[in-house]
C-alpha positions as CSV (number, residue, x, y, z in Angstrom):
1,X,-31.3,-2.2,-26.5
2,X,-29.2,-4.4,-28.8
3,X,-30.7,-4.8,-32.4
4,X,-33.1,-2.4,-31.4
5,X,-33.1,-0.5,-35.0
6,X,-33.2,-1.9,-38.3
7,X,-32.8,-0.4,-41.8
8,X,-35.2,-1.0,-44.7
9,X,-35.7,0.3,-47.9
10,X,-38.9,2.0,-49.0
11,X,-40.6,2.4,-52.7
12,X,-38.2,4.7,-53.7
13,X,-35.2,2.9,-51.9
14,X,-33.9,5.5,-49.8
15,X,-33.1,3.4,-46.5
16,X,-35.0,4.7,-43.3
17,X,-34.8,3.3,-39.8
18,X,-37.6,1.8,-37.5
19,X,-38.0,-0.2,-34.5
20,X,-37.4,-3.9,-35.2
21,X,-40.2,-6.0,-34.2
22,X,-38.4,-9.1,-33.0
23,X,-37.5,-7.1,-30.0
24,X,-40.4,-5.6,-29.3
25,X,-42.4,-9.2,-29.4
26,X,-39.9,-10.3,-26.8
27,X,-40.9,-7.3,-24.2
28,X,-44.1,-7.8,-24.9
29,X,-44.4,-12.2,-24.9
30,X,-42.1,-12.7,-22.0
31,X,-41.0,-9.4,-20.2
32,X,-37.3,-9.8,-21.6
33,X,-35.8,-6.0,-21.8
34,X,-32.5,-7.1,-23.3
35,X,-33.9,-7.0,-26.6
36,X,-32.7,-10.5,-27.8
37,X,-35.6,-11.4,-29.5
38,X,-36.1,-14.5,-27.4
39,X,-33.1,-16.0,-29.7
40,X,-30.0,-15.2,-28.0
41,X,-29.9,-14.4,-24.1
42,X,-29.6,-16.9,-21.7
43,X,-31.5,-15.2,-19.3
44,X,-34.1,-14.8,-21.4
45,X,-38.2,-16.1,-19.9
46,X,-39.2,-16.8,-23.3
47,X,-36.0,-19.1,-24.3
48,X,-36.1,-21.0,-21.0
49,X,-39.8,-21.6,-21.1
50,X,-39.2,-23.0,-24.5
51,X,-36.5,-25.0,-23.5
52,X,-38.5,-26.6,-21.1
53,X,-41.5,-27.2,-23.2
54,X,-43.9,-25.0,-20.8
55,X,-45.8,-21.8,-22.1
56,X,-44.8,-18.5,-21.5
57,X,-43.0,-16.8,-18.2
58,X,-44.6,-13.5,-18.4
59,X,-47.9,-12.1,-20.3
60,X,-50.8,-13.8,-19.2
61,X,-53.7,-13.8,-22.0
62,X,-53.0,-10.2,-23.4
63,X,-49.9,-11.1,-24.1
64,X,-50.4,-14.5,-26.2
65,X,-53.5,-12.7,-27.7
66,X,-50.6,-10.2,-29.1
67,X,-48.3,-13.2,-30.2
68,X,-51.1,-13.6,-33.3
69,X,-50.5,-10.5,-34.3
70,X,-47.0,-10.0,-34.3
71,X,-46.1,-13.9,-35.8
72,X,-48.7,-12.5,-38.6
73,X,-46.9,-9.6,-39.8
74,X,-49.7,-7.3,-37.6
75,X,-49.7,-5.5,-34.7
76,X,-46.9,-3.0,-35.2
77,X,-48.3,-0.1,-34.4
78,X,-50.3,-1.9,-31.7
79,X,-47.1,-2.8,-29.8
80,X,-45.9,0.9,-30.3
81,X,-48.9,2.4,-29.0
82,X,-48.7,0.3,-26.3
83,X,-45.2,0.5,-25.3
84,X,-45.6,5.0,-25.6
85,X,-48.6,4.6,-23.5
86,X,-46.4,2.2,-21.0
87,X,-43.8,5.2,-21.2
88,X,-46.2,8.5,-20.9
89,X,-47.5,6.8,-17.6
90,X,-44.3,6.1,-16.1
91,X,-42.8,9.1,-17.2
92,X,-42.4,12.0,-14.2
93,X,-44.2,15.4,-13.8
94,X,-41.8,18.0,-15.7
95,X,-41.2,19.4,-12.5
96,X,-39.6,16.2,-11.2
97,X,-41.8,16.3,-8.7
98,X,-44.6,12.6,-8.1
99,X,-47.8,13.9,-9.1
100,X,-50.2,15.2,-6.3
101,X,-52.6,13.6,-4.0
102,X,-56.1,14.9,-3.8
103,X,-56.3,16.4,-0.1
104,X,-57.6,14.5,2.5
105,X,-61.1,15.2,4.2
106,X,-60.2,15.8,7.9
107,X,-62.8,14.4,10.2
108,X,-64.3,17.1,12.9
109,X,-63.7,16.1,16.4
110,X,-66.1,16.5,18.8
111,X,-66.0,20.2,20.5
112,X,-65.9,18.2,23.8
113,X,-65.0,20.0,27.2
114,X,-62.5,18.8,29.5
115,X,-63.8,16.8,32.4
116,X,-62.6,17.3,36.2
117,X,-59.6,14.5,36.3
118,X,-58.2,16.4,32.8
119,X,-57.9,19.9,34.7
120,X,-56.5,18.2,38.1
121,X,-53.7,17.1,36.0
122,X,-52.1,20.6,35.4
123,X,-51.5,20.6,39.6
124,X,-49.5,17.6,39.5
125,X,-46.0,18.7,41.3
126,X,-42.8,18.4,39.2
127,X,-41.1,16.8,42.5
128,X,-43.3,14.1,44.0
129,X,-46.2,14.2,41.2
130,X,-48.6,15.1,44.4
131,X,-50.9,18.3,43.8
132,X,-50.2,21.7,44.1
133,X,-53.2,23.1,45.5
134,X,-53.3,27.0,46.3
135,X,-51.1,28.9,47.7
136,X,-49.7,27.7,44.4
137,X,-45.8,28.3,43.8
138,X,-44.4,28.0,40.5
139,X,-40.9,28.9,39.0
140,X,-40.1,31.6,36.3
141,X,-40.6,28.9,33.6
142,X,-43.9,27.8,35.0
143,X,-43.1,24.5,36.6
144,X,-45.5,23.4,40.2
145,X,-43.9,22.8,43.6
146,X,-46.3,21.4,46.0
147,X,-46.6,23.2,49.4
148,X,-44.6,20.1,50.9
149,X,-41.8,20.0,48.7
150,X,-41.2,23.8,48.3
151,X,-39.2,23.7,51.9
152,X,-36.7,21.6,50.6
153,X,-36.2,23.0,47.4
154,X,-34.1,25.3,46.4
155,X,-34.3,25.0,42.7
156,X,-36.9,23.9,40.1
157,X,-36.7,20.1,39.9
158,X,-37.3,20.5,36.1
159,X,-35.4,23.5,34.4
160,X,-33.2,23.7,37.7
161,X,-33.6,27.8,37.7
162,X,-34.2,29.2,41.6
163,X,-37.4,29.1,42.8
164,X,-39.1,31.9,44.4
165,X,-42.4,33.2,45.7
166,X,-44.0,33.4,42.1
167,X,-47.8,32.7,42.9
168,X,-49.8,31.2,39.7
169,X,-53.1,33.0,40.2
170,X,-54.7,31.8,37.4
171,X,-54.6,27.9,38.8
172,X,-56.0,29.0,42.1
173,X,-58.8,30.5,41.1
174,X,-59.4,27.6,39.1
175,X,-58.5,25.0,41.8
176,X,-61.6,26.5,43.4
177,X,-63.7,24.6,41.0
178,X,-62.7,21.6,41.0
179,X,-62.6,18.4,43.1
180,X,-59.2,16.4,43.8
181,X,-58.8,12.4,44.9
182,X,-57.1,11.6,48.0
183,X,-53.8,11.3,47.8
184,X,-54.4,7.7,48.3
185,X,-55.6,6.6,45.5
186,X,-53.5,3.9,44.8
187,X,-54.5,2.5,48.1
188,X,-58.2,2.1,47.5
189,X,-59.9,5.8,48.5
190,X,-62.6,6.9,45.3
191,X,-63.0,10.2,47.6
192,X,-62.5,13.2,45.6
193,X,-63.2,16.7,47.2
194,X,-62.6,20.1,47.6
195,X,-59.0,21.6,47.9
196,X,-60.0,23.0,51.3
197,X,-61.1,20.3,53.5
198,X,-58.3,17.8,50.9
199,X,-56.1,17.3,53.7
200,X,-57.7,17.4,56.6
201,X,-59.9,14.0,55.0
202,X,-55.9,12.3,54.2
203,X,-54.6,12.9,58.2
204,X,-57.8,10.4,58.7
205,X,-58.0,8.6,55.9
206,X,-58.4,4.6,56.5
207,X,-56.3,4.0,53.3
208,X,-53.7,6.0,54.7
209,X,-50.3,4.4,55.9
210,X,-50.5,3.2,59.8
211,X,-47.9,3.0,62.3
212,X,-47.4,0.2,64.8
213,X,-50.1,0.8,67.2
214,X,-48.4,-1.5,69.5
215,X,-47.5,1.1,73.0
216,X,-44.0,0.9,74.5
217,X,-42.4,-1.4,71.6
218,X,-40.3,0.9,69.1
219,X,-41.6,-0.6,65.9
220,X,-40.7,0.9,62.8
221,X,-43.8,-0.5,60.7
222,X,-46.4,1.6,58.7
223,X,-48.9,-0.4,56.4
224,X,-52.5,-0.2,56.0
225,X,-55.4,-1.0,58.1
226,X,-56.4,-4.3,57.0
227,X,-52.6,-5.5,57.4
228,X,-52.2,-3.9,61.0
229,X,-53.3,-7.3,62.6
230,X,-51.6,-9.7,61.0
231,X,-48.4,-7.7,61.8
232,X,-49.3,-7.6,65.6
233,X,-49.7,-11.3,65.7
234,X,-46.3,-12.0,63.4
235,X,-44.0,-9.4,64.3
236,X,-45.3,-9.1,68.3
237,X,-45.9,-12.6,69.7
238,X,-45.0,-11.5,73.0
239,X,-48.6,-10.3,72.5
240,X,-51.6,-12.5,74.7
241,X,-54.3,-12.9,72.1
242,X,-57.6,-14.1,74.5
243,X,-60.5,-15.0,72.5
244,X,-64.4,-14.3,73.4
245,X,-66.6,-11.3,74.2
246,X,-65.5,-11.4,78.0
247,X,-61.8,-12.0,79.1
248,X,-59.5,-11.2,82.0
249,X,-57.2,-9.0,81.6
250,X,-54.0,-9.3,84.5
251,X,-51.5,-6.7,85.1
252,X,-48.5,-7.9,87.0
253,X,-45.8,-5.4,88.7
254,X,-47.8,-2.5,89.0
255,X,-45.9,-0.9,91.7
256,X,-42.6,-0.7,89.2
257,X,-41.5,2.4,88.8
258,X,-41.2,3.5,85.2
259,X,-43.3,0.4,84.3
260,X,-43.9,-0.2,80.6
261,X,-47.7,-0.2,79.8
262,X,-49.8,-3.6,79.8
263,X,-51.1,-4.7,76.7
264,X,-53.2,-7.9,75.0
265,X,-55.6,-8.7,72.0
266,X,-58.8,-9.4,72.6
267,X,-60.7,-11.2,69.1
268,X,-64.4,-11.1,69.4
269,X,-67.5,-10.8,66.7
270,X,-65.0,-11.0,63.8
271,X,-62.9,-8.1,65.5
272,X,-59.2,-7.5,67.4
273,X,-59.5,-4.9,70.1
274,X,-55.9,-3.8,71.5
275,X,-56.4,-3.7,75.1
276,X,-53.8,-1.3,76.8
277,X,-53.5,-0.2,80.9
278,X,-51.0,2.8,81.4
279,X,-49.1,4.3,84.3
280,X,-48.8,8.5,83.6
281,X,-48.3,11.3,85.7
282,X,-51.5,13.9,85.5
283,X,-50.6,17.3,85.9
284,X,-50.5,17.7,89.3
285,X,-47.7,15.1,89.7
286,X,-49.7,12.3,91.1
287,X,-49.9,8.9,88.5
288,X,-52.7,7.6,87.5
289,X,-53.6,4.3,86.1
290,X,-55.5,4.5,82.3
291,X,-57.3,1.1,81.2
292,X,-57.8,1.8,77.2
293,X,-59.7,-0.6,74.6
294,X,-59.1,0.0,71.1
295,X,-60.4,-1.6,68.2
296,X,-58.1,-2.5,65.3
297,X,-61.0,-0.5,62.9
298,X,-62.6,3.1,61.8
299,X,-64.2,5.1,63.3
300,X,-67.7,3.9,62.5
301,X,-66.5,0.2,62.8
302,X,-66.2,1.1,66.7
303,X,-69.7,2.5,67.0
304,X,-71.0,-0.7,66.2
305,X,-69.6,-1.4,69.9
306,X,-69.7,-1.3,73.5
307,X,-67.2,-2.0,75.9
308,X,-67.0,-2.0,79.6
309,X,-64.1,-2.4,81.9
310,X,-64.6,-3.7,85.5
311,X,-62.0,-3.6,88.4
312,X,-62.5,-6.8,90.6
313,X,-61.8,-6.7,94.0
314,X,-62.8,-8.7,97.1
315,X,-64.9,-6.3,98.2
316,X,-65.5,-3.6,95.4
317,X,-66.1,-3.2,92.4
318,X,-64.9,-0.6,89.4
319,X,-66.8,-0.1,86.3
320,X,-66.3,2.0,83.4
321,X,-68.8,1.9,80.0
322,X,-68.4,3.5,76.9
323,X,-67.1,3.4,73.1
324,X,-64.2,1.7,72.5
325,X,-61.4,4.0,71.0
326,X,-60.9,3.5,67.2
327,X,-57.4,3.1,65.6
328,X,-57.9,6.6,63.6
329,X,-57.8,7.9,67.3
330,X,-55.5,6.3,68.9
331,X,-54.4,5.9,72.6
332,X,-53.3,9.3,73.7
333,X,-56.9,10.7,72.5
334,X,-58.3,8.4,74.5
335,X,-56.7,9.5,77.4
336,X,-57.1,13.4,76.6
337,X,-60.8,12.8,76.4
338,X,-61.1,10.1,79.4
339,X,-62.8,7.9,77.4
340,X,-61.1,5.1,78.9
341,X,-61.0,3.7,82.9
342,X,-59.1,5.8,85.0
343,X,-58.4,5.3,88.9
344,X,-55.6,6.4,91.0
345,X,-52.8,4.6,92.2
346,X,-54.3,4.1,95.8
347,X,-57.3,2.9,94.6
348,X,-55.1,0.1,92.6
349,X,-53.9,-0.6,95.9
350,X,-57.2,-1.8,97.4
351,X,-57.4,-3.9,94.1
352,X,-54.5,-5.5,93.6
353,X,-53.5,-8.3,94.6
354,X,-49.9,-9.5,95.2
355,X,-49.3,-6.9,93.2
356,X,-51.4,-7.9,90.1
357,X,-54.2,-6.4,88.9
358,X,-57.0,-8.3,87.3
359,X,-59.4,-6.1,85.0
360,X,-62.5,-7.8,83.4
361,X,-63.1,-6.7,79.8
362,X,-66.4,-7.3,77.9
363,X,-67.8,-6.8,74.4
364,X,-71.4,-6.0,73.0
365,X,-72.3,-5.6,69.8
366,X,-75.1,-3.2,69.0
């Protein structure tokens, strides 16, 4: 610090060396650390405030409480004392290290258990992120393939070592505890249940992925239930749509051989019911004639219904009653189980009609 020290002569007059004052006044009045006194630097806080007639750039009321002393010839040792005190707390730990922190208090989490959907987690398969539910397979470093995926693997997805027939006990006896969501989730299904009856519950599931239910036409579509009519009436507008509990339903060329099944909508009571008539051999080699109604619904949607098919013929008359089929059934069920109209093809004979057939369809509600 320039001019820092200055010599003086005591009593005696041997010279001795102190700290000058002016300097010190100037750290202290305006925060200057050049030492100048507040007389010779340019950059100085003091000089320039001076110059421009203000007070002080740095110090605040300490500082100009100070000023008295120092411009009195007082306050020497003050300015020391407080300049070594400035020093002793900015000076480091003689280690060199900053001085310690008092520890913090941790705070005690609750000793909570984890719940159902924090176990299912650890079944998740590494491939398609489905569960791996019991017989559980797992590779030497641990990682799930799901029953699905193991067929097609040949290595672990993850740490890509071969994967054997390494069964993780542990997980299935815990798997037996716990209750899993449908697989279609996403879709809209809250069910959760037991690993046993898990995918029996997803084959009929109504959030499940539908194909075209549309017989004969080679439609690629799958969707879900509620979108399964509007793509009937889009994507097949060769469809009839008839509207009203009761319509008639005509059949035209049913002496073709190899004849591709007759099919129309019927929209009643807020419903669409897919009415379908189908030319199959039974097993004795004879064809029969299957008259199937099928409503665009669940299962309990159809048992809210009643639905009768009646042959009309000049002089007879052909009734079946019963259920109508649900979509989670589907056509061939209905047909395995004869819960549908069927009549041979000699008794179409006495019923058709220039080679048409006309079949009345009605609809009760319950």
């Amino acid at each position: 610090m320039r001019g820092a020290l200055e010599t003086r002569l005591d009593d005696a007059g041997v010279g001795r060396q102190e700290p000058a004052l002016e300097p010190l006044k100037c750290a202290l009045l305006t925060g200057c650390l050049t030492g100048c006194g507040g007389t010779g630097c340019p950059s100085c806080p003091r000089l320039s405030a001076l110059r421009r007639g203000g007070g002080p750039a740095r110090g605040g009321m300490n500082t100009w409480q100070r000023r008295g002393a120092f411009e009195s010839g007082t306050g020497s040792e003050e300015a020391s004392s407080s300049l070594s005190g400035m020093r002793r707390r900015a000076a480091p730990s003689p280690s060199g290290s900053s001085p310690s922190l008092p520890p913090r208090k941790l705070l005690a989490l609750p000793n909570t258990p984890p719940t159902n959907e924090d176990l299912t987690r650890l079944f998740k398969c590494r491939e398609c992120s489905d569960f791996a539910l019991p017989p559980i397979i797992q590779c030497e470093s641990g990682h799930l393939v799901c029953g699905s995926c193991r067929p097609k693997l040949s290595r672990c997805p993850i740490c890509r070592i071969y994967l054997g027939s390494i069964r993780n006990l542990a997980l299935e006896n815990l798997a037996e505890s716990l209750l899993f969501p449908c697989k279609y989730i996403a879709s809209g299904c809250e069910v959760t249940l037991r690993h046993t009856v898990k995918a029996d519950h997803e084959e009929m599931c109504r959030f499940r992925p539908y194909p075209c239910p549309c017989p004969g036409a080679e439609c690629i579509w799958r969707g879900p239930l509620d979108a399964m009519t509007a793509h009937l009436l889009q994507h097949h507008d060769s469809l009839k749509t008839l509207h009203g509990d009761e319509v008639l339903f005509q059949a035209t060329g049913i002496n073709l051989p190899d004849a591709a099944p007759w099919v129309m909508l019927q929209s009643c009571f807020g419903y669409y019911f897919i009415l379908v008539l189908e030319k199959q051999e039974n097993y004795d080699g004879h064809q029969q004639f299957f008259a199937i109604a099928q409503l665009i619904g669940t299962r309990e949607q159809a048992e809210k219904f009643t639905f009768r098919f009646k042959l009309i013929g000049e002089m007879q008359r052909l009734t079946w009653e019963g259920t109508p089929t649900s979509i989670d059934e589907g056509i061939a069920a209905a047909i395995a189980k004869n819960n549908c109209l069927v009549f041979e093809t000699s008794i179409a004979q006495l019923f058709a009609k220039n080679d048409n057939l006309n079949i009345k369809g009605t609809v009760s509600m319950h």
